[in-house]
N, CA, C and O of each residue as an XYZ file, in Angstrom:
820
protein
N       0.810     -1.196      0.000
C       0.000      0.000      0.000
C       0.853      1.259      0.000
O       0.656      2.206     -0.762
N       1.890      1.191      0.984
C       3.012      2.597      0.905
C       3.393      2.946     -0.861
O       4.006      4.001     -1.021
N       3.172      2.394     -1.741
C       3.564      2.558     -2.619
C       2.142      2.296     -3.898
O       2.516      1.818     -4.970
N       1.146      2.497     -3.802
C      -0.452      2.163     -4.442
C       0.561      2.496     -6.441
O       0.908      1.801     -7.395
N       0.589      3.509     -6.160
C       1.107      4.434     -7.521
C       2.686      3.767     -8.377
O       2.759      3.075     -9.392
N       3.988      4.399     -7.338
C       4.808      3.576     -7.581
C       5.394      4.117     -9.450
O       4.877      4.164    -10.566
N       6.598      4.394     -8.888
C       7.250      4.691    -10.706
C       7.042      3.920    -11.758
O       7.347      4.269    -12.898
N       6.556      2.911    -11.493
C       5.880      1.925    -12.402
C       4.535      2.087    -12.639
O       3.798      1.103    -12.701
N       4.082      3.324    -12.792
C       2.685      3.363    -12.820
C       2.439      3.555    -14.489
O       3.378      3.729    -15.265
N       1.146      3.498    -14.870
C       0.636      3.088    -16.259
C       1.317      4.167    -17.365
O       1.968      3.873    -18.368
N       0.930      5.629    -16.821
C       1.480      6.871    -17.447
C       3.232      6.331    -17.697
O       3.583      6.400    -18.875
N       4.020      5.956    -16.966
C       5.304      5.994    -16.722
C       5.935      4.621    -17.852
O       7.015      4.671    -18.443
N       5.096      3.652    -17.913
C       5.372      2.394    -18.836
C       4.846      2.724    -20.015
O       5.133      1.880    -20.865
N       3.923      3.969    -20.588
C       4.020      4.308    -21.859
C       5.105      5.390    -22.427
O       5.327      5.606    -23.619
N       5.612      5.902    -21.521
C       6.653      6.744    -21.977
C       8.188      5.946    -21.727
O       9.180      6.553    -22.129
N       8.341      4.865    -21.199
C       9.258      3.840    -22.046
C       9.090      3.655    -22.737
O      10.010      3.860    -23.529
N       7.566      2.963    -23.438
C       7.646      2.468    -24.430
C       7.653      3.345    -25.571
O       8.148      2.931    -26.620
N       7.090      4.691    -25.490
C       7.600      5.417    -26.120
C       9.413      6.003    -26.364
O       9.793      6.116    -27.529
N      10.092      6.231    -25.578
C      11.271      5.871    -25.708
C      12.161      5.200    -26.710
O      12.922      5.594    -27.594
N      11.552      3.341    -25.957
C      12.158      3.089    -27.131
C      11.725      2.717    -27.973
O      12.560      2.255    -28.750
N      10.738      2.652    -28.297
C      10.448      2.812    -30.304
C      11.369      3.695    -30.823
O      12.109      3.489    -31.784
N      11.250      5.218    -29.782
C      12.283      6.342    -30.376
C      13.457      5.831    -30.759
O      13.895      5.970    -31.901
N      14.164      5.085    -29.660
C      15.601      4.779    -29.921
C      15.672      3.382    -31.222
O      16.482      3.452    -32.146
N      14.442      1.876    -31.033
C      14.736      1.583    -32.182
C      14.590      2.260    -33.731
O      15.254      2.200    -34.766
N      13.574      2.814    -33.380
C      13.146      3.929    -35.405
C      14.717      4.454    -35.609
O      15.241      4.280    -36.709
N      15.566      5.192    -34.379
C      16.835      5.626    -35.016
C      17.698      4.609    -35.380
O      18.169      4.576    -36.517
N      18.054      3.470    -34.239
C      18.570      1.860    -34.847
C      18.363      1.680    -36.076
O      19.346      1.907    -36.782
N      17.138      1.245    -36.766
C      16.613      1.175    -37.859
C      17.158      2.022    -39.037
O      17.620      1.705    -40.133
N      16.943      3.203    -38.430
C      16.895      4.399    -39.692
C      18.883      4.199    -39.756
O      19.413      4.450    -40.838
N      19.265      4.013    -39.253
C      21.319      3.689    -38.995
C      21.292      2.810    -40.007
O      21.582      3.191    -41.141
N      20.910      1.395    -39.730
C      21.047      0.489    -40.421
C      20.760      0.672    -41.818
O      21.472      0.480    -42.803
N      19.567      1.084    -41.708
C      19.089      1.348    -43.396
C      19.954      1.864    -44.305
O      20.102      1.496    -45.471
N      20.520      2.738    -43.723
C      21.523      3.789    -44.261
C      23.149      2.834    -44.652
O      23.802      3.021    -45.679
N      23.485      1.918    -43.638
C      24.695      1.653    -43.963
C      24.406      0.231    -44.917
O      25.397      0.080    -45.632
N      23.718     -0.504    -45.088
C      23.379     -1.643    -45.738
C      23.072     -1.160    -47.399
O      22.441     -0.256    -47.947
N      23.864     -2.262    -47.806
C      24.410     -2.416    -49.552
C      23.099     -2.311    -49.989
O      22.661     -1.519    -50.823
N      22.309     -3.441    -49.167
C      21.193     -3.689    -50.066
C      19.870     -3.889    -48.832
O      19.835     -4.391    -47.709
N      18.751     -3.131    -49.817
C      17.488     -2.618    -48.922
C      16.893     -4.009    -48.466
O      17.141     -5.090    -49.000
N      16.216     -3.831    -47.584
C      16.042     -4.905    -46.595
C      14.062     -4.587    -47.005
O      13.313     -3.611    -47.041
N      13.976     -5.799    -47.194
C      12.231     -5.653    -47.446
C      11.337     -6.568    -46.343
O      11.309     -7.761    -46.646
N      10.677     -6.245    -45.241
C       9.940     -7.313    -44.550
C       9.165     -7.886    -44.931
O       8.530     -7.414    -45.874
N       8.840     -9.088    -44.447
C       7.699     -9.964    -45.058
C       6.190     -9.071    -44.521
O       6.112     -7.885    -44.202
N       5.196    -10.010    -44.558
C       3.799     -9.314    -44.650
C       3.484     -9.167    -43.025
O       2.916     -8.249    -42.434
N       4.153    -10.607    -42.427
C       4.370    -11.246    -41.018
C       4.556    -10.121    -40.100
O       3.638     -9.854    -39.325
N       5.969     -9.214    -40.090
C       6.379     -8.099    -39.351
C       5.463     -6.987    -39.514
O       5.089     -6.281    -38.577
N       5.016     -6.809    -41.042
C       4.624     -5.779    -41.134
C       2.788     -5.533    -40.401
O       2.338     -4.548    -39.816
N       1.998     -7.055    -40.797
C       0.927     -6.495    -39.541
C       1.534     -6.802    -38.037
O       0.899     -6.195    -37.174
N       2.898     -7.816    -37.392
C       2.906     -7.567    -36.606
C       3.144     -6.686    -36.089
O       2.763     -6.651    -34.919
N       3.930     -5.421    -36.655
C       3.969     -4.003    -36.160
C       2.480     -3.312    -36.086
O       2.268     -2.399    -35.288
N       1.884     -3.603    -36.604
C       0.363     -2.876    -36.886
C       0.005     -3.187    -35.619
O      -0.251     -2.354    -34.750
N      -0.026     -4.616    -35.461
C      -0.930     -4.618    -34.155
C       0.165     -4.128    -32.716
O      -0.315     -3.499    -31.774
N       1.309     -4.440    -32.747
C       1.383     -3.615    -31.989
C       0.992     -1.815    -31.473
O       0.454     -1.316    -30.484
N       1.430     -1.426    -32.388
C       0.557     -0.328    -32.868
C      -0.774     -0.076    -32.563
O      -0.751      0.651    -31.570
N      -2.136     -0.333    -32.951
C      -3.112     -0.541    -32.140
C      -3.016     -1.015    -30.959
O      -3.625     -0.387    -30.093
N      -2.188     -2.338    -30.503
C      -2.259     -2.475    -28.428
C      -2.018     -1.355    -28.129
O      -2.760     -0.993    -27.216
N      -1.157     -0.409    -28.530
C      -0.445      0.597    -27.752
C      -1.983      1.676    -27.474
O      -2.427      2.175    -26.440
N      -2.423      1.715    -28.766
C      -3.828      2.808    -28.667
C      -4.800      2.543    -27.668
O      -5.368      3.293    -26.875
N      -4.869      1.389    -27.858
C      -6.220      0.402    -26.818
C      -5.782      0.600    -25.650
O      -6.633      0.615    -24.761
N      -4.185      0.836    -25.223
C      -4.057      0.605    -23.913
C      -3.685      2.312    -23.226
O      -3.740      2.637    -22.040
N      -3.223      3.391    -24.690
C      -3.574      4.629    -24.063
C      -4.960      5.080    -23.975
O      -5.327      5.959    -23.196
N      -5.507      4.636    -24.560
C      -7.388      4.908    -24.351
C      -7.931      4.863    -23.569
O      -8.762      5.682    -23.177
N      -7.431      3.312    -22.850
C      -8.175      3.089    -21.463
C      -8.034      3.820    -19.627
O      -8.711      3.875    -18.601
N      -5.908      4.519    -20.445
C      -5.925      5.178    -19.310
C      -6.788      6.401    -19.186
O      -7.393      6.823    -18.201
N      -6.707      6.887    -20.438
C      -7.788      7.962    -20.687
C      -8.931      8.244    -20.136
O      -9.384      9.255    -19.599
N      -9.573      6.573    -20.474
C     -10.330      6.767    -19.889
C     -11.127      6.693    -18.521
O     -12.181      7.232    -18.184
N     -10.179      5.756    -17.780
C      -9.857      5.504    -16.218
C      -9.991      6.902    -15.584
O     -10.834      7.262    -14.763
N      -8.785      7.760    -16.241
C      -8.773      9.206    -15.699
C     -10.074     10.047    -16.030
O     -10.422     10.951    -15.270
N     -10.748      9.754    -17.111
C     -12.119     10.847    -17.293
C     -13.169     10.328    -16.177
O     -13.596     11.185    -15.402
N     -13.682      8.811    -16.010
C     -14.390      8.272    -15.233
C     -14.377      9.015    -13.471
O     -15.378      9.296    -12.813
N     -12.666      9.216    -12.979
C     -12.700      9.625    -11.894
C     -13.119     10.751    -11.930
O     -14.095     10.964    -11.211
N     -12.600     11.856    -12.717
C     -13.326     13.748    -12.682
C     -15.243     13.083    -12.431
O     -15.978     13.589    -11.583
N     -15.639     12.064    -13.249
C     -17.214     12.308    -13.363
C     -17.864     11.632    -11.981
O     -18.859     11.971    -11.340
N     -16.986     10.625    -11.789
C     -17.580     10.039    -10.387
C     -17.922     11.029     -9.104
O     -17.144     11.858     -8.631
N     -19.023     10.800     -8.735
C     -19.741     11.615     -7.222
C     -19.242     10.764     -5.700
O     -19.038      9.577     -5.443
N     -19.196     11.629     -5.149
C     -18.624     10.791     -3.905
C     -19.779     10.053     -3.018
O     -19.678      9.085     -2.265
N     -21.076     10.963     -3.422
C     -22.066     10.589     -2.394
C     -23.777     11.253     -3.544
O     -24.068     12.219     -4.249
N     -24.390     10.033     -3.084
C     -25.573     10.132     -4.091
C     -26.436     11.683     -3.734
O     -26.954     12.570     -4.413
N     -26.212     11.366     -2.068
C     -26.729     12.618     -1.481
C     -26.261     13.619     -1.178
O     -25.159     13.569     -0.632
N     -26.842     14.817     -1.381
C     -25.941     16.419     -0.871
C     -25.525     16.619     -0.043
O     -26.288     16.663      0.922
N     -24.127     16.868      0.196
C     -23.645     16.999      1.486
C     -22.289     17.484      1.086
O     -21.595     17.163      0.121
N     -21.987     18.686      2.459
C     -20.387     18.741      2.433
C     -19.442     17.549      2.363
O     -19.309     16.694      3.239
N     -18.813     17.614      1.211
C     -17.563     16.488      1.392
C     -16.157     17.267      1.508
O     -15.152     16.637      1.836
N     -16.107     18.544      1.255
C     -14.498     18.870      1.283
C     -14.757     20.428      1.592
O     -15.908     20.861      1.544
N     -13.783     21.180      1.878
C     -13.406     22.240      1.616
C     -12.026     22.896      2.592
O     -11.091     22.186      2.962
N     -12.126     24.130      2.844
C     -10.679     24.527      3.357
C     -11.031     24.266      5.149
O     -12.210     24.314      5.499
N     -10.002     24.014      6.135
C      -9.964     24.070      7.071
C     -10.326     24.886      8.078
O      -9.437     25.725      8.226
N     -11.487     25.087      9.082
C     -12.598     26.009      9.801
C     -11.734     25.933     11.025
O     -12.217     26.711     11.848
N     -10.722     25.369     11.486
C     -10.491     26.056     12.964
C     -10.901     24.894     13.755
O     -10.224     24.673     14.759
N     -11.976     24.031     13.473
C     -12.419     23.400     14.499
C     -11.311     22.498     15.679
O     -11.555     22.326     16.874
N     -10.108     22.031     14.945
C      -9.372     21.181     15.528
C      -8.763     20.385     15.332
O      -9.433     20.203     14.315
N      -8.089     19.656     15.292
C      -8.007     17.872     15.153
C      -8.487     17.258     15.256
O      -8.739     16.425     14.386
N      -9.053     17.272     16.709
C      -9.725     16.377     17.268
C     -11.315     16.477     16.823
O     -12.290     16.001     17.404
N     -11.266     17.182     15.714
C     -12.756     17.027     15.078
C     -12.540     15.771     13.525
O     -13.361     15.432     12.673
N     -11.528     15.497     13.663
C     -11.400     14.847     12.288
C     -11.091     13.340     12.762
O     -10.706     13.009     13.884
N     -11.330     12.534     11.710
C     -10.933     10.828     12.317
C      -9.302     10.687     11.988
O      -8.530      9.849     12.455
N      -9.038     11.661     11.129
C      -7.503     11.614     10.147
C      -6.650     12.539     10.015
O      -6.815     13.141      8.954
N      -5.437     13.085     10.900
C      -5.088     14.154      9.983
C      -3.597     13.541      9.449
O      -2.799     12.819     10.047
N      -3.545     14.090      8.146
C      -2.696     13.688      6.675
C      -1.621     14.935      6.731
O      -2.012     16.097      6.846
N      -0.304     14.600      6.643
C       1.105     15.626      6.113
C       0.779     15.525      4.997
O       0.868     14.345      4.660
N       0.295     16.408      3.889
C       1.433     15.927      2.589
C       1.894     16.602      2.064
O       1.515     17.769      1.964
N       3.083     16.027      1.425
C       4.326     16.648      0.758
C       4.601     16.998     -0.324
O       5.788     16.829     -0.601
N       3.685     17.650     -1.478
C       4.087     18.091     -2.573
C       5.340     18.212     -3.290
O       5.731     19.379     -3.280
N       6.331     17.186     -4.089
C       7.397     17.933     -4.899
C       7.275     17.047     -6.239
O       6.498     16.223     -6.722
N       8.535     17.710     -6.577
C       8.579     17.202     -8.176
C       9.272     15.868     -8.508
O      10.462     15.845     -8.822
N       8.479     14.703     -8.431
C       7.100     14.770     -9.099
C       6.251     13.601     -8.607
O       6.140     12.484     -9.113
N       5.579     14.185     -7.324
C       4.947     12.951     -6.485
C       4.292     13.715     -5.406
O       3.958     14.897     -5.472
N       4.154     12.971     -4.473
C       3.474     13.451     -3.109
C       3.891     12.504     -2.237
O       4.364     11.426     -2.599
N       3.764     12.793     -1.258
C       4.112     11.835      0.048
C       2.995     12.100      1.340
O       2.687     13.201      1.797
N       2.621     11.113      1.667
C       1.333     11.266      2.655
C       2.209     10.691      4.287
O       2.732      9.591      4.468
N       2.129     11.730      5.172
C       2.471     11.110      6.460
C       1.846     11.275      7.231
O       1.656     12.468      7.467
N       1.046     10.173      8.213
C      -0.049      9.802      9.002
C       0.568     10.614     10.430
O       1.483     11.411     10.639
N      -0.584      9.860     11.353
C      -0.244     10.839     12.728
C       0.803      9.299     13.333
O       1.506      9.447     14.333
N       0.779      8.308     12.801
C       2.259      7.978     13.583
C       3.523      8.246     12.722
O       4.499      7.495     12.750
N       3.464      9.094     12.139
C       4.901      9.698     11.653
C       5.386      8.495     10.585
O       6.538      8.301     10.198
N       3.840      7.528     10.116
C       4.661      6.522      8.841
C       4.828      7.393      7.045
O       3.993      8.259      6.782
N       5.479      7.191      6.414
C       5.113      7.691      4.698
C       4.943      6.828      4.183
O       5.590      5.787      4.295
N       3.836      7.071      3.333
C       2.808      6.592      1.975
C       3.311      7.548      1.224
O       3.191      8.765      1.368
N       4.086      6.740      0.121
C       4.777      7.446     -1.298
C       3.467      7.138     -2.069
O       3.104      5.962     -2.057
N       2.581      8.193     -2.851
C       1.549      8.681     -3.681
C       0.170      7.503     -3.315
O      -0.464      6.756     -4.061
N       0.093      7.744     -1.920
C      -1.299      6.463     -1.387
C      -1.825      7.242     -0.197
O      -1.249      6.990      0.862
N      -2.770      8.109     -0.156
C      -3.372      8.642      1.180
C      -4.755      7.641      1.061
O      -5.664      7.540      0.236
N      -4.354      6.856      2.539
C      -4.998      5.488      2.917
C      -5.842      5.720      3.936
O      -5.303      6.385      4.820
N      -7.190      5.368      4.197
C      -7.680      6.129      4.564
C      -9.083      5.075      4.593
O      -8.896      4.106      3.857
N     -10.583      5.060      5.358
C     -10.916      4.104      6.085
C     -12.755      4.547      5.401
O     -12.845      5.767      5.536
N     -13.931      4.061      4.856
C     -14.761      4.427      4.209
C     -15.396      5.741      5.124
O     -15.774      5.440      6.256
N     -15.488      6.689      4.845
C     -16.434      7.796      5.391
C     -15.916      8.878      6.642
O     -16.461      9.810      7.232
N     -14.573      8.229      6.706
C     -13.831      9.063      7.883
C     -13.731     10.550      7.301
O     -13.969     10.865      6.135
N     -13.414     11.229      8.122
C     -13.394     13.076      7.749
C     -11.681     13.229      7.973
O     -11.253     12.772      9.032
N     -10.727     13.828      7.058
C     -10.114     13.698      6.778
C      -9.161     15.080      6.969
O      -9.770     15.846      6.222
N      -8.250     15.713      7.412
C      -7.427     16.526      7.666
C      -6.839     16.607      6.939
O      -5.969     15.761      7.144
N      -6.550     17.308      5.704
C      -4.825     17.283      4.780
C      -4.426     18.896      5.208
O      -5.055     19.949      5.110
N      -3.006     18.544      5.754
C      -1.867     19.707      5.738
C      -1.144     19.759      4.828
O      -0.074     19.185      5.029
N      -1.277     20.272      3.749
C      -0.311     20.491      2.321
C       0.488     20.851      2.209
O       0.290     22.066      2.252
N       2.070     20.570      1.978
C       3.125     21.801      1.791
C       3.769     21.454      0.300
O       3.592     20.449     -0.389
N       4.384     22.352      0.102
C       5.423     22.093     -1.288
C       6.682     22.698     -0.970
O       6.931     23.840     -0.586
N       7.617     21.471     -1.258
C       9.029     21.925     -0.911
C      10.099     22.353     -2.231
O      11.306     22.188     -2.403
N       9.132     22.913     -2.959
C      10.270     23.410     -4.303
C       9.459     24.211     -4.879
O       9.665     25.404     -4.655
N       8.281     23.848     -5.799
C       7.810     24.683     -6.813
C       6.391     24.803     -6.273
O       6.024     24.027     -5.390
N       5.410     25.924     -6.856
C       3.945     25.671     -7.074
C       3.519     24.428     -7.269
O       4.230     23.667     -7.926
N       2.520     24.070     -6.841
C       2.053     22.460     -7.016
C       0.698     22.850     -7.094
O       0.328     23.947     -6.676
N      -0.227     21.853     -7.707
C      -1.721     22.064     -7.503
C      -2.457     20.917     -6.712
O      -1.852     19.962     -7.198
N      -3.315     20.381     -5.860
C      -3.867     19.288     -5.383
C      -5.086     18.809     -5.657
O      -5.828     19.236     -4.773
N      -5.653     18.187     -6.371
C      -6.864     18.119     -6.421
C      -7.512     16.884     -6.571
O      -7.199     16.220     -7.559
N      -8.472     16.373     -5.684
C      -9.046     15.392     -5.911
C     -10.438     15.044     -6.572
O     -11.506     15.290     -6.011
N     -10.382     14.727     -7.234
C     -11.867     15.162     -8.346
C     -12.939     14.363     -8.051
O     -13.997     14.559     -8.650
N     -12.855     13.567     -7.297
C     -14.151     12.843     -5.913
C     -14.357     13.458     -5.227
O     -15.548     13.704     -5.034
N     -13.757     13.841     -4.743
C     -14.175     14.898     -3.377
C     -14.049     16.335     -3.476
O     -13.699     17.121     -2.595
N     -14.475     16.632     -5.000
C     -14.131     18.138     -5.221
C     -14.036     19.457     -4.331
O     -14.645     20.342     -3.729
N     -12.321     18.700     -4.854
C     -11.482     19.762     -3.995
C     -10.241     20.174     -5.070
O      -9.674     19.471     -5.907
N     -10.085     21.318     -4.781
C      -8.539     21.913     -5.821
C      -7.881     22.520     -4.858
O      -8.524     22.956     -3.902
N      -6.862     22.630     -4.896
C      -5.728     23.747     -4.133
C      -4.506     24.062     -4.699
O      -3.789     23.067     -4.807
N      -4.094     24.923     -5.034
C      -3.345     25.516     -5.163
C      -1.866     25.765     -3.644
O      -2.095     26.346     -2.584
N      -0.547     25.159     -4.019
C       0.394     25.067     -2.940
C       1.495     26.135     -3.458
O       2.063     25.893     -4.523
N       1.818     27.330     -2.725
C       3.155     27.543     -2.840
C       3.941     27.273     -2.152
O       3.708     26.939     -0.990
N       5.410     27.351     -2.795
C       6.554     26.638     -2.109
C       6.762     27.211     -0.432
O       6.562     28.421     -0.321
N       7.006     26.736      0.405
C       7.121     27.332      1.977
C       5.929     27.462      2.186
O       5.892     28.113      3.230
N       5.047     27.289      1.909
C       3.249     28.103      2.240
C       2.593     26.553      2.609
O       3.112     25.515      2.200
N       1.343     26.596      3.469
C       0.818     25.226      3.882
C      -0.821     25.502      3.552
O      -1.429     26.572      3.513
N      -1.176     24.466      3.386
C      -2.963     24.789      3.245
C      -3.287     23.786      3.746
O      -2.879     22.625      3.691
N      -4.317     24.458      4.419
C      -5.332     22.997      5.140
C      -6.243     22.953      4.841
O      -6.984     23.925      4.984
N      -6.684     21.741      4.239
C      -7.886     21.276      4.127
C      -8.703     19.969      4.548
O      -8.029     19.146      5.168
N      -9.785     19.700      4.361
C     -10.511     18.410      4.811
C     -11.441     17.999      3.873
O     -12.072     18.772      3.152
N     -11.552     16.588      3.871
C     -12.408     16.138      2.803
C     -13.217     14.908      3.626
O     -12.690     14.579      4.689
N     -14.230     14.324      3.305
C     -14.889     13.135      4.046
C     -14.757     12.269      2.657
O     -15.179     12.667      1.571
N     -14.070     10.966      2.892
C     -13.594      9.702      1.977
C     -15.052      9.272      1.439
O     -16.097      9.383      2.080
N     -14.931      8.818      0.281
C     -16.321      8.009      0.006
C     -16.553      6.762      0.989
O     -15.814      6.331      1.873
N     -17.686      6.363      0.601
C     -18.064      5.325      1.338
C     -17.853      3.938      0.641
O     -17.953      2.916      1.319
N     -17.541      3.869     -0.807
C     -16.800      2.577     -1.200
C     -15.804      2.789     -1.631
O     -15.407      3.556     -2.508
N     -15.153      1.786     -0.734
C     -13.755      1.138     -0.932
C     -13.159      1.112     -2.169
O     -14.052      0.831     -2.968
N     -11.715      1.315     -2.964
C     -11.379      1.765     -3.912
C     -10.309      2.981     -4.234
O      -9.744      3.788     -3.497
N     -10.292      2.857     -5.021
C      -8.843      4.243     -5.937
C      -9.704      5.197     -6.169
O     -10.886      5.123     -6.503
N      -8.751      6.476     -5.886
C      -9.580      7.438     -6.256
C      -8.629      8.373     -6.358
O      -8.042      8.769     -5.351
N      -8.298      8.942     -7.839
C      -7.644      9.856     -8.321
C      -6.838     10.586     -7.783
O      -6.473      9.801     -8.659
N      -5.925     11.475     -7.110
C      -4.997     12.481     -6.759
C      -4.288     13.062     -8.038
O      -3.760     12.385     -8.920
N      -4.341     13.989     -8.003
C      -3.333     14.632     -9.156
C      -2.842     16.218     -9.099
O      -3.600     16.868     -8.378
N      -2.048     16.801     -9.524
C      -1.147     18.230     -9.558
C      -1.992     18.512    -10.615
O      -2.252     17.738    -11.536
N      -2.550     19.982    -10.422
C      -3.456     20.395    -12.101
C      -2.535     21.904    -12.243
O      -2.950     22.862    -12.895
N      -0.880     21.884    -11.307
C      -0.667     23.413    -11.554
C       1.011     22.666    -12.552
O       1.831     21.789    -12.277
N       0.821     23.600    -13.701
C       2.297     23.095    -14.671
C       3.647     23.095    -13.534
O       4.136     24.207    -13.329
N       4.148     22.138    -12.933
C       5.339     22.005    -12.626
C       6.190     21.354    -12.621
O       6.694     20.692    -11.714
N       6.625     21.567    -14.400
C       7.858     21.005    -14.929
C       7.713     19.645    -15.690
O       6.581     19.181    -15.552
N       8.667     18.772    -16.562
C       8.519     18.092    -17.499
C       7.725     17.222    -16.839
O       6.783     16.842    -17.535
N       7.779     16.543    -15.211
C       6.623     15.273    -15.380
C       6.026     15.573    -14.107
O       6.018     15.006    -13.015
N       5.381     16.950    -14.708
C       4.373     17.301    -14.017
C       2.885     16.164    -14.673
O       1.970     15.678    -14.009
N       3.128     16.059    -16.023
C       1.332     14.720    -16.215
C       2.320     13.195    -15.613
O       2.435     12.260    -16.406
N       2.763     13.122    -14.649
C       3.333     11.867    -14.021
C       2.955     12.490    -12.543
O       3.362     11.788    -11.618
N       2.489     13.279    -12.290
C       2.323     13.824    -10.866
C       1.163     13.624    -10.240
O       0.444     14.554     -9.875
N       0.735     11.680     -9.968
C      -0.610     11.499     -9.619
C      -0.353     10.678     -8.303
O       0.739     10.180     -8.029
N      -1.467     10.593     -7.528
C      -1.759      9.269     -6.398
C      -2.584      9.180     -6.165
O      -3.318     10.165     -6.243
N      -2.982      8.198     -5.800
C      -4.056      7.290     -4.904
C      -4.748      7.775     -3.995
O      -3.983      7.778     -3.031
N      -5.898      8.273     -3.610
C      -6.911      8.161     -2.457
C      -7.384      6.700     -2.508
O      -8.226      6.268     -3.296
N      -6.602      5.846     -1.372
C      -7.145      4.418     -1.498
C      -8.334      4.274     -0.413
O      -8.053      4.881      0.621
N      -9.352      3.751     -0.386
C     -10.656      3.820      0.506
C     -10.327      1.806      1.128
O     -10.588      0.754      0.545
N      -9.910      1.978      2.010
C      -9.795      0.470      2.440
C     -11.143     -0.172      2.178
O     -12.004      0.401      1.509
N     -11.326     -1.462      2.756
C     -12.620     -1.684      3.505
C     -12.869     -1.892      4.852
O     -13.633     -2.791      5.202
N     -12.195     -1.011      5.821
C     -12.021     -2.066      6.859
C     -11.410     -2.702      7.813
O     -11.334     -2.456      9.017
N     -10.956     -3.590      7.141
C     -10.466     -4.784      7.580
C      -8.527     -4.618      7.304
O      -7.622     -5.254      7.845
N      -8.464     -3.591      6.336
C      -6.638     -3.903      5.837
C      -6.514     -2.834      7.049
O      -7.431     -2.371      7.727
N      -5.092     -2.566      7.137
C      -4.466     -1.026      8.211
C      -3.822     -0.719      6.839
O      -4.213     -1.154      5.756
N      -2.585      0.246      7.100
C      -2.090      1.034      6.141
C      -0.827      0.085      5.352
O      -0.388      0.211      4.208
N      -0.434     -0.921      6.455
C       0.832     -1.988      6.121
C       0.172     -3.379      5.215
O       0.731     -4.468      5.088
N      -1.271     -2.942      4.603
C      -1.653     -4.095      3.894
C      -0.851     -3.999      2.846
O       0.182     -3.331      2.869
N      -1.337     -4.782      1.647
C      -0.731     -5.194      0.449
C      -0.929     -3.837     -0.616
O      -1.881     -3.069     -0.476
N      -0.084     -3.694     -1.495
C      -0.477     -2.478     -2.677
C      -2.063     -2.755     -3.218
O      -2.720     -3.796     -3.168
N      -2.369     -1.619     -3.675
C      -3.841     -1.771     -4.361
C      -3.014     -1.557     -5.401
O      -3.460     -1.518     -6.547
């Protein structure tokens, strides 16, 4: 779970694979160039490149569309405060309060026993939720699009806010919506909704 997201996340394995296509097309385009005589593929390579080609589409589509599904999802059928900025009331008015750490290019969530969740704020169905925000380098943006909430972080500056978790269990979007820097669209995590039954030392979602 300390790790839900993880540099291996979906965004991050298409821009290898983008990579290296880059680096074989130049391989390729080398070879072509130094060889006597032109090299013709059979029919075999040539739809098997095709379909690779389409997997690649099918499988950026779906992140696509993973990510549009969360902006549209509601947290709660019924009207009710689920988020906004921090009223004063306390701590001890919340079931949760959350560190997190804004930088480039992640977040870090640290609980009230002083553990870190690298891009996973873990968290229990319907609890009310404390986030202390900071950013230790650049502007950052926070926003969770379930629990519509946005914030805006400057560097040295803290914002508090609170949100109440949905009530089913599940992933739920985190992401930076302010430009900071080349992998700023790699700058996502997890609102994981347990059920329950796991603590924070369960298994990755």
């Amino acid at each position: 779970m300390e790790n839900a997201l993880g540099i291996w996340g979906p965004q991050a394995i298409m821009m290898v694979i983008t990579a290296s296509f880059t680096v074989l097309g130049m391989v390729m385009l080398l070879a072509a160039m130094m060889m006597k005589r032109r090299w013709k593929p059979s029919y075999m390579v040539e739809f098997a490149f095709i379909g690779i080609m389409l997997g690649l589409v099918w499988y950026a589509d779906g992140l696509s569309t993973t990510t549009y599904r969360a902006y549209q999802k509601d947290l709660n059928a019924e009207e009710k405060m689920v988020s906004g900025n921090y009223d004063g009331l306390g701590e001890e008015a919340f079931d949760r309060v959350i560190t997190v750490i804004a930088f480039q290019w992640g977040f870090a969530f640290i609980n009230e026993e002083e553990e870190i969740s690298r891009n996973a704020l873990v968290v229990k169905p319907g609890e009310t939720v404390l986030l202390k925000i900071l950013s230790n380098d650049v502007i950052h943006g926070f926003n969770i699009p379930v629990a519509q909430i946005t914030a805006e972080i400057d560097p040295d500056d803290k914002r508090e806010l609170w949100i109440r978790a949905p009530d089913e269990p599940g992933k739920y979007l985190i992401q930076c919506v302010n430009y900071c820097g080349v992998g700023h669209s790699q700058m996502k995590a997890w609102l994981v909704v347990t059920d329950g039954e796991e603590d924070n030392d369960g298994e990755s979602a």
